[in-house]
Each structure stands twice: as C-alpha cells, then as structure tokens.
C-alpha positions as CSV (number, residue, x, y, z in Angstrom):
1,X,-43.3,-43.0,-30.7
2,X,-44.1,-39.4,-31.8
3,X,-44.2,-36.5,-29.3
4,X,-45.0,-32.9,-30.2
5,X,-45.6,-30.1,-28.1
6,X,-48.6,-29.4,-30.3
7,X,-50.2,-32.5,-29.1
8,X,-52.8,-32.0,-26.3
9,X,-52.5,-33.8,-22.9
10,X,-55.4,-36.1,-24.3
11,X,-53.7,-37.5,-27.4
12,X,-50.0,-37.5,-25.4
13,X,-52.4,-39.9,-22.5
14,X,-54.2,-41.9,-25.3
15,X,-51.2,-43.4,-27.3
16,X,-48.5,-43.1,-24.4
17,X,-50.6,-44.3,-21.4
18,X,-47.3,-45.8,-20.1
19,X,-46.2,-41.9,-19.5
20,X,-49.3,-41.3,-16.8
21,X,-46.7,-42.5,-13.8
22,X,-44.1,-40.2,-14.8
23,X,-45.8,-37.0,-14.9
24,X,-47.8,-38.0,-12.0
25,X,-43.9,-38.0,-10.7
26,X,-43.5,-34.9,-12.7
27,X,-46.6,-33.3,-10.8
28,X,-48.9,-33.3,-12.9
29,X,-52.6,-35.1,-13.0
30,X,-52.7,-34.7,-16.9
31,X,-55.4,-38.3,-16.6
32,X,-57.7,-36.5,-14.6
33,X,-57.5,-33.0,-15.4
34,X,-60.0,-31.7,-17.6
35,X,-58.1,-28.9,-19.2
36,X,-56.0,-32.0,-21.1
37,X,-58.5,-31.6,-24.4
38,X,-57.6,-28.4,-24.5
39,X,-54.1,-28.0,-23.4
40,X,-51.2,-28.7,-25.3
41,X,-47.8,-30.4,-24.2
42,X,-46.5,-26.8,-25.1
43,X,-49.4,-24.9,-22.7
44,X,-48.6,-27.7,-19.8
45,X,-44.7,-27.2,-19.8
46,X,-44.9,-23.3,-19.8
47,X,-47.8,-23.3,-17.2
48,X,-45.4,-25.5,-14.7
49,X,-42.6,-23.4,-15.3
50,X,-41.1,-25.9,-17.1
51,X,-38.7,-25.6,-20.8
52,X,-40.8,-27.3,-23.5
53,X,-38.0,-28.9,-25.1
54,X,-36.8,-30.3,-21.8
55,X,-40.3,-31.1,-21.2
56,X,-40.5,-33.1,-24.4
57,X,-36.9,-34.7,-23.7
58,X,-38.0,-35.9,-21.1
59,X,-41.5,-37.2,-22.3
60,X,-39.5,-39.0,-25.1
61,X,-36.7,-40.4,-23.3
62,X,-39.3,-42.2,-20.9
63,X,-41.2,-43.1,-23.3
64,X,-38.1,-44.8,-24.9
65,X,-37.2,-46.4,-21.4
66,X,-40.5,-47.5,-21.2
67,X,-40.3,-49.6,-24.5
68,X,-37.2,-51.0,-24.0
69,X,-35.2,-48.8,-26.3
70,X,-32.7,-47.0,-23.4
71,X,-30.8,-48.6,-21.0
C-alpha cells in the first residue's frame, strides 16, 4: 500500500482503484480527467488548495480502511 506524492493520478487510480469513491468525495474526477498521466498526487493537492501531506494522509488512511487495516 505505497503512496507518494510523486506518483501520478494514473498509477495512484491503477493500483488503489478502491480510492476513485473518495476523491470523487474529495472533489476530484482524477478517473476521468486526462491531466492524471501527467499530474502528480503532489500537482493535484496543491492545485485544489489542498496540503500534500494531508492529502496523502488521507489517501493512506482510506486506503488502510479500505483493506481492513483501520477501524
């Protein structure tokens, strides 16, 4: 379950495809933007307005839920 901000929105999408309902929550239509080939989770969370740590908390810490390993 490895999550850097210098992954693009592609890669995050291709091995965490249980991730596309939160950031549709999140705002964000990373599945059927075009820019995610290009942009990084880094680009994304600063183009929102959004701190890239928190952003990748976040992304982790569903990602975790998602898998069973939070409560």
């Amino acid at each position: 379950m490895y999550i850097s901000k210098y992954m693009t929105m592609a890669q995050l999408i291709r091995e965490h495809p249980e991730l596309g309902p939160f950031l549709r929550e999140l705002g964000l239509a990373c599945a059927d933007c075009l820019s995610k080939v290009v942009d990084t989770v880094a680009v994304v969370a600063e183009r929102y307005g959004m701190d890239v740590e928190d952003f990748l908390a976040a992304l982790r810490a569903e990602c975790a839920r998602e898998h069973g390993q939070l409560p």
